[in-house]
Legacy VTK file of the C-alpha trace (Angstrom):
# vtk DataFile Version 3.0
C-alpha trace
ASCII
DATASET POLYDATA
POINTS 349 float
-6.391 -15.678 -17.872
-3.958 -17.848 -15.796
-6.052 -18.810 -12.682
-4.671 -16.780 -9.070
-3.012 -20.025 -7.345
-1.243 -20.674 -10.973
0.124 -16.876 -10.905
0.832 -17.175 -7.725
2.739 -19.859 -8.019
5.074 -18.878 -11.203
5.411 -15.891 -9.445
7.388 -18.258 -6.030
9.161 -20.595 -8.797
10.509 -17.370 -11.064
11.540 -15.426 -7.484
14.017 -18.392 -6.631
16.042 -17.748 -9.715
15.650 -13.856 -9.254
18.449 -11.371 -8.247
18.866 -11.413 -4.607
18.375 -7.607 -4.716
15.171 -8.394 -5.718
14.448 -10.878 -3.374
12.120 -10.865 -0.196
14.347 -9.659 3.067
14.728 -10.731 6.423
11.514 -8.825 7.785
9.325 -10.607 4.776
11.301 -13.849 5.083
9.117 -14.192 8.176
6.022 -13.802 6.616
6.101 -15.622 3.654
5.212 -18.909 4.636
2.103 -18.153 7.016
0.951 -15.780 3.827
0.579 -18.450 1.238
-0.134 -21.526 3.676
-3.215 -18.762 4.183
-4.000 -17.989 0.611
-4.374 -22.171 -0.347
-6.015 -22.893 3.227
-8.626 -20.181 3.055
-8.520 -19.173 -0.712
-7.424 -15.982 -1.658
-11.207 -14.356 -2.049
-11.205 -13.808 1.964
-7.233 -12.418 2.158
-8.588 -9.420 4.374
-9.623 -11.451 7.248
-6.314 -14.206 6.781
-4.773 -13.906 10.556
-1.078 -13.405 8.588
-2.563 -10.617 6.100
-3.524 -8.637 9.309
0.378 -8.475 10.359
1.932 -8.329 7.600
-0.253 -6.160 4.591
-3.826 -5.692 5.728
-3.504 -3.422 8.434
-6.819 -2.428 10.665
-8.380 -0.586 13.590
-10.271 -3.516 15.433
-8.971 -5.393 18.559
-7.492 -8.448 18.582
-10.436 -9.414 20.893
-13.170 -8.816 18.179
-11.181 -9.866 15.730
-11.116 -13.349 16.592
-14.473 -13.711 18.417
-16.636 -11.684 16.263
-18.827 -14.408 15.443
-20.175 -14.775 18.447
-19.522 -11.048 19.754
-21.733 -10.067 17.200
-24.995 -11.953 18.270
-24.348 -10.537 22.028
-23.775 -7.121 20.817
-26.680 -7.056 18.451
-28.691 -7.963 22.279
-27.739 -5.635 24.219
-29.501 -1.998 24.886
-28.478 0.862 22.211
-26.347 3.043 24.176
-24.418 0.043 25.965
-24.647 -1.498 22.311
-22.823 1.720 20.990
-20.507 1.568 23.865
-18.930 -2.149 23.531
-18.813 -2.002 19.979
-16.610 1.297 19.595
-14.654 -0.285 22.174
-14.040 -3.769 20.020
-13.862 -2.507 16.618
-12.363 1.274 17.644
-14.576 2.901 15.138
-13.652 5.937 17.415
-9.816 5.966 15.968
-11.212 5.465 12.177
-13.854 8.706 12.765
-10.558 10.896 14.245
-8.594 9.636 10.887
-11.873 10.507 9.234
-12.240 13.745 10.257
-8.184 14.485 9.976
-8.344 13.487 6.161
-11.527 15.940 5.817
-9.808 18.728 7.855
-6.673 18.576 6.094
-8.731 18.629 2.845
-6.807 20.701 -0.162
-9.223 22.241 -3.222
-8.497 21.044 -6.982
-6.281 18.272 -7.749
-6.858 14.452 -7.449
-10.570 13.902 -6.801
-10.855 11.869 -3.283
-14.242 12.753 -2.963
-15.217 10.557 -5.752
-13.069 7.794 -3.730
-14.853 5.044 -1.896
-14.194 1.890 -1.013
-15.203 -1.272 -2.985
-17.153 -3.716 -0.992
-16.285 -6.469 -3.692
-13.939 -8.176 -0.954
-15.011 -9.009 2.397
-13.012 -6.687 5.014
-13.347 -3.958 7.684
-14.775 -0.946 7.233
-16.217 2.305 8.113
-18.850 4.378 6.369
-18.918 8.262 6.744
-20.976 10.930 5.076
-21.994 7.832 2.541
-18.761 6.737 1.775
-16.380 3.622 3.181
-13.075 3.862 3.698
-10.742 1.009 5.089
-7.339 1.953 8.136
-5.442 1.947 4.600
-7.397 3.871 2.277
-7.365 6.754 5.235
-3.810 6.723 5.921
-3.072 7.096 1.944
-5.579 10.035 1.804
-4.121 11.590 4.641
-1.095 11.717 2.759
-2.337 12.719 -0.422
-3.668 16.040 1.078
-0.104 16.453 1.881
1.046 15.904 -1.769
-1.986 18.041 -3.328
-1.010 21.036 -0.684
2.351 21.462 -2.106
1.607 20.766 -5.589
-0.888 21.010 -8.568
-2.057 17.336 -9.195
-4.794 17.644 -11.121
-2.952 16.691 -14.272
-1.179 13.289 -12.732
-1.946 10.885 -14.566
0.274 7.521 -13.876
1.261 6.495 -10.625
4.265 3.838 -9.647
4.274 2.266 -6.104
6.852 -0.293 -4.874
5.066 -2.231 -2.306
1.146 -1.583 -2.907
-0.337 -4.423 -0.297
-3.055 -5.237 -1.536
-3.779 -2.321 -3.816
-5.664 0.167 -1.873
-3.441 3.240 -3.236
-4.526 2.001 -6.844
-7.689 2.007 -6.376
-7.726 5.278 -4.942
-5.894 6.878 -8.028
-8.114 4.897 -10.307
-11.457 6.619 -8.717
-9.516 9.776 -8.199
-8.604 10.179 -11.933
-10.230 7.586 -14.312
-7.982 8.024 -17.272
-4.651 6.942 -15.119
-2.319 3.784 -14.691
-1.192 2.546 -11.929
1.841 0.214 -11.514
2.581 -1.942 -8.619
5.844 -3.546 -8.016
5.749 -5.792 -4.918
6.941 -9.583 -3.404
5.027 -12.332 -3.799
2.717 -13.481 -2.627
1.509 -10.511 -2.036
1.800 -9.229 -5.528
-0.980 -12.206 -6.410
-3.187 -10.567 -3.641
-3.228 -6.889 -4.980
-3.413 -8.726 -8.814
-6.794 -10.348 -7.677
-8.106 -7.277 -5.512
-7.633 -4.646 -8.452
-9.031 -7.204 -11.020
-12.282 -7.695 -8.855
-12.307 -3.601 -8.825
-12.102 -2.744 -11.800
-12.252 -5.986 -14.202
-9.658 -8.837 -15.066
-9.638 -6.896 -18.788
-8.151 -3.679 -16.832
-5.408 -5.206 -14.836
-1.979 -6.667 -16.688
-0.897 -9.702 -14.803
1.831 -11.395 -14.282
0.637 -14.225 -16.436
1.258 -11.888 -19.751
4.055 -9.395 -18.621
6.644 -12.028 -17.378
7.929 -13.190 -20.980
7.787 -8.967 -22.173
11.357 -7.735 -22.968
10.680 -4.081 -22.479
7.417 -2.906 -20.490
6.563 0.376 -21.468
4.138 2.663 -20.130
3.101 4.374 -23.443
2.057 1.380 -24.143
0.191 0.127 -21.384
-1.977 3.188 -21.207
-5.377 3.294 -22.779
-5.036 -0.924 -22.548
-4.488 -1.054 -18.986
-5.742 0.863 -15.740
-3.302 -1.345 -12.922
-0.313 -3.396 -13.813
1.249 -5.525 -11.135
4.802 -6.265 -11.505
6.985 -8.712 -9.428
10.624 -6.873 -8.148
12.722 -8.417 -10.751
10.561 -7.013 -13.564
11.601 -3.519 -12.357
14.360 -3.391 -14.743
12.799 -3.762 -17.720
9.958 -0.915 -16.744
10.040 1.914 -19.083
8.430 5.338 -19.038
7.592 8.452 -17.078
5.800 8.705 -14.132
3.770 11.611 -12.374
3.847 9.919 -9.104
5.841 7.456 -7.146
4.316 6.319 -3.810
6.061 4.158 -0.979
4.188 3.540 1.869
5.292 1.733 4.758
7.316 -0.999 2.831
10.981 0.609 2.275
11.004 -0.029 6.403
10.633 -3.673 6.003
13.614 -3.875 3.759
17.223 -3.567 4.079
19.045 -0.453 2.836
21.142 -1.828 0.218
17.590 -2.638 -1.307
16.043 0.151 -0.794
19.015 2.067 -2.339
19.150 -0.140 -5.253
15.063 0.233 -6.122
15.536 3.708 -6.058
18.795 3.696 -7.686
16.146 2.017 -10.656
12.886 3.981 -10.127
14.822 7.673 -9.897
15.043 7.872 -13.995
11.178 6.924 -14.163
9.807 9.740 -11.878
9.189 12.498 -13.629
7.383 14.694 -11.134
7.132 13.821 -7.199
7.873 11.233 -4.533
5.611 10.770 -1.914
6.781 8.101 0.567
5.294 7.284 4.453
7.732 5.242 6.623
8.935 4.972 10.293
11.118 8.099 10.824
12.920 6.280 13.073
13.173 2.827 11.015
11.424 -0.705 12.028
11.960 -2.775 14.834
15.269 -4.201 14.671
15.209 -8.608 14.831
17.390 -9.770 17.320
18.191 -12.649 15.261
18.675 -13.672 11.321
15.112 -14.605 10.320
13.254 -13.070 13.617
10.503 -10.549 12.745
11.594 -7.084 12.268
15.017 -6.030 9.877
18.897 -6.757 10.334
19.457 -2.740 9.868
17.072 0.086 10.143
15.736 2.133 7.023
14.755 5.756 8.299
12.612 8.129 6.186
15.831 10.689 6.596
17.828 7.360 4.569
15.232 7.637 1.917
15.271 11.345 1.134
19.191 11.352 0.840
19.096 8.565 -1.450
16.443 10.084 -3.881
18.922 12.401 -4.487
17.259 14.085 -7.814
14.640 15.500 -5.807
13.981 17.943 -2.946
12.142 17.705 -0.313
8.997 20.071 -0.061
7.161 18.828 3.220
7.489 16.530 6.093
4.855 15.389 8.817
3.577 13.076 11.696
1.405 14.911 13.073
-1.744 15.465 10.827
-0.592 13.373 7.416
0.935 10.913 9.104
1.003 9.241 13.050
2.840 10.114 16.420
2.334 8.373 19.552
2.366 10.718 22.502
5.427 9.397 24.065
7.403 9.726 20.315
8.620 6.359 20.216
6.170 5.468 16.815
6.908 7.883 14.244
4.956 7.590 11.012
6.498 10.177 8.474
5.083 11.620 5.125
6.992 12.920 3.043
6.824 15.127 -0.281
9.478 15.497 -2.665
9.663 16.968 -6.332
11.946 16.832 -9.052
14.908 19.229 -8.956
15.002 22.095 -11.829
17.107 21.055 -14.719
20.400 23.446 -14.331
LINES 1 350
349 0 1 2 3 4 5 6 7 8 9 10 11 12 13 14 15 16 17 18 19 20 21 22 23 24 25 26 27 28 29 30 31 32 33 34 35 36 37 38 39 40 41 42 43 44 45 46 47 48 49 50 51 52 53 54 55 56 57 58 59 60 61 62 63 64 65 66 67 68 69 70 71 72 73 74 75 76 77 78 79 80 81 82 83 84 85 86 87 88 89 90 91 92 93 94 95 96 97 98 99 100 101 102 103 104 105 106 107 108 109 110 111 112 113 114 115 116 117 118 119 120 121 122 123 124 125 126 127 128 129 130 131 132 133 134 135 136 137 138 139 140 141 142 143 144 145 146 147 148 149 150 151 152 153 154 155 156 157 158 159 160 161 162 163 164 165 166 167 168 169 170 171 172 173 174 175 176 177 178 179 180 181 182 183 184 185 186 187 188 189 190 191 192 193 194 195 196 197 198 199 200 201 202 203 204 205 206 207 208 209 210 211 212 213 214 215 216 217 218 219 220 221 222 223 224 225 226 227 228 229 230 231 232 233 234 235 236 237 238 239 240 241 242 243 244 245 246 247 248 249 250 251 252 253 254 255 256 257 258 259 260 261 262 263 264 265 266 267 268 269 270 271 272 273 274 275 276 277 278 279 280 281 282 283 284 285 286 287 288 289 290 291 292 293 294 295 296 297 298 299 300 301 302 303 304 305 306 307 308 309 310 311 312 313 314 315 316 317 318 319 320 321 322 323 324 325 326 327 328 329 330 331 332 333 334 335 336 337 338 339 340 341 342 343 344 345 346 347 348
């Protein structure tokens, strides 16, 4: 098995001479640099506490405070009386926000279907998170199973077996589908370097054997899914392999990634991925797009990608359910509007 730095970087050298549609945009121009200076700094085994990981792909609930001082917050903390104890630390690491997500994915619970309640976090990688009713979950793994009590409300998944996601981070929706149903496969197309990340992160969950890197399936002509399955339980695919992908999927899953691109990319993925879906879309992204750059190569995109954008463009599908509210997030004043979104295949004729 090709070591990580090696994949990671014939993954950089093979992306130069990619399609430009498959290229990283402005918003991820920004971040590429700081990503990989991280990953050969700090070595890829820590990526969840990297200080560009937290911007860019690992997102989290604690403050930028604790974040950076925990070391020594932590002795203090452990110092103080219970109740003040209690107090401070909810306040640094806001394990209040993680319990309301928590208790939102619980209360928004749907019978049959994927099993999430066989879904827990792996500790195998160092990281934040929070353990409830004997079970840890991560600010990612909540938001995805918030959403996927959306999906299992308006339709019967308890036969999905495959799953295709274009822009996985660091693979948390994989390894929810790979607890949830242990016969599936799960595909991940995404950028490096963070395809490297979610290559390592899967392989630590579930074995090197179980994961198809990019190390074998860069010289395949045709990668099909028939046969991947019953070889493979996560594949992880750089953008320009996205052509040659072959197969039909249960499930494709964006989440918070078609926002950091520009629309003629996001058109042209979907353009590719529409023939390979042969069930239902489930996509979260800002309803109202991401913060515009004010400059080539700021943070943030040249032009805005909306959730309404992506439904019209999956145009083979319909849409059966939309929410902030409870699947997804809405600030009180509106301005930060995190939409899910559930769409099936339309009826032949």
């Amino acid at each position: 098995m090709m070591a990580q730095n090696s994949i990671l970087d014939t993954m950089l050298s093979d992306m130069e001479t990619a399609p430009e549609a498959f290229k990283p945009t402005n918003f991820w121009n920004s971040g590429l640099k700081p990503i990989v200076d991280d990953i050969r700094n700090l070595g890829i085994a820590s990526f969840r506490t990297h200080p560009s990981a937290r911007f860019f792909y690992v997102p989290g609930y604690d403050s930028k405070t604790y974040r950076r001082w925990h070391r020594i917050l932590d002795p203090i903390l452990a110092k103080l009386p219970p109740r003040k104890r209690k107090r401070w630390t909810t306040r640094l690491t806001h394990s209040d926000r993680a319990r309301s997500d928590y208790r939102l994915y619980r209360a928004s619970e749907q019978p049959g279907g994927l099993d999430l309640n066989k879904v827990s976090e792996s500790s195998k990688v160092s990281g934040e998170r929070f353990e409830f009713d004997g079970q840890d979950y991560s600010f990612a793994m909540l938001n995805y199973m918030r959403a996927l009590n959306l999906l299992k409300r308006e339709v019967d998944t308890s036969d999905f077996s495959s799953c295709l996601e274009i822009g996985g981070g660091y693979g948390t929706l994989g390894e929810i589908f790979l607890k949830a149903q242990s016969n599936g496969i799960y595909v991940n197309v995404d950028i490096p370097p963070v395809a490297a990340v979610s290559t390592y992160y899967l392989q630590q969950v579930f074995g090197a054997e179980r994961v198809l890197d990019y190390s074998k399936s860069r010289t395949m002509d045709e990668i099909d899914l028939e046969d991947l399955k019953g070889k493979y339980s996560a594949v992880v695919l750089c953008p320009w392999q996205l052509p040659k992908l072959k197969g039909k999927f249960d499930l494709f899953a964006n989440f918070m990634s078609f926002q950091e691109m520009e629309p003629d990319v996001v058109a042209n993925y979907i353009s590719i991925i529409q023939p390979l879906i042969a069930r239902n879309v489930l996509v979260r992204n800002h309803a109202i797009g991401k913060k515009l750059a004010k400059k080539s190569n700021d943070i943030g995109v040249l032009e805005q990608v909306t959730t309404g954008f992506i439904a019209e463009r999956f145009d083979d599908f319909d849409v059966l359910a939309r929410d902030s509210f409870v699947y997804g997030a809405l600030s009180e004043d509106g301005k930060y509007q995190s939409e899910v979104i559930v769409l099936d295949r339309k009826k032949a004729g």
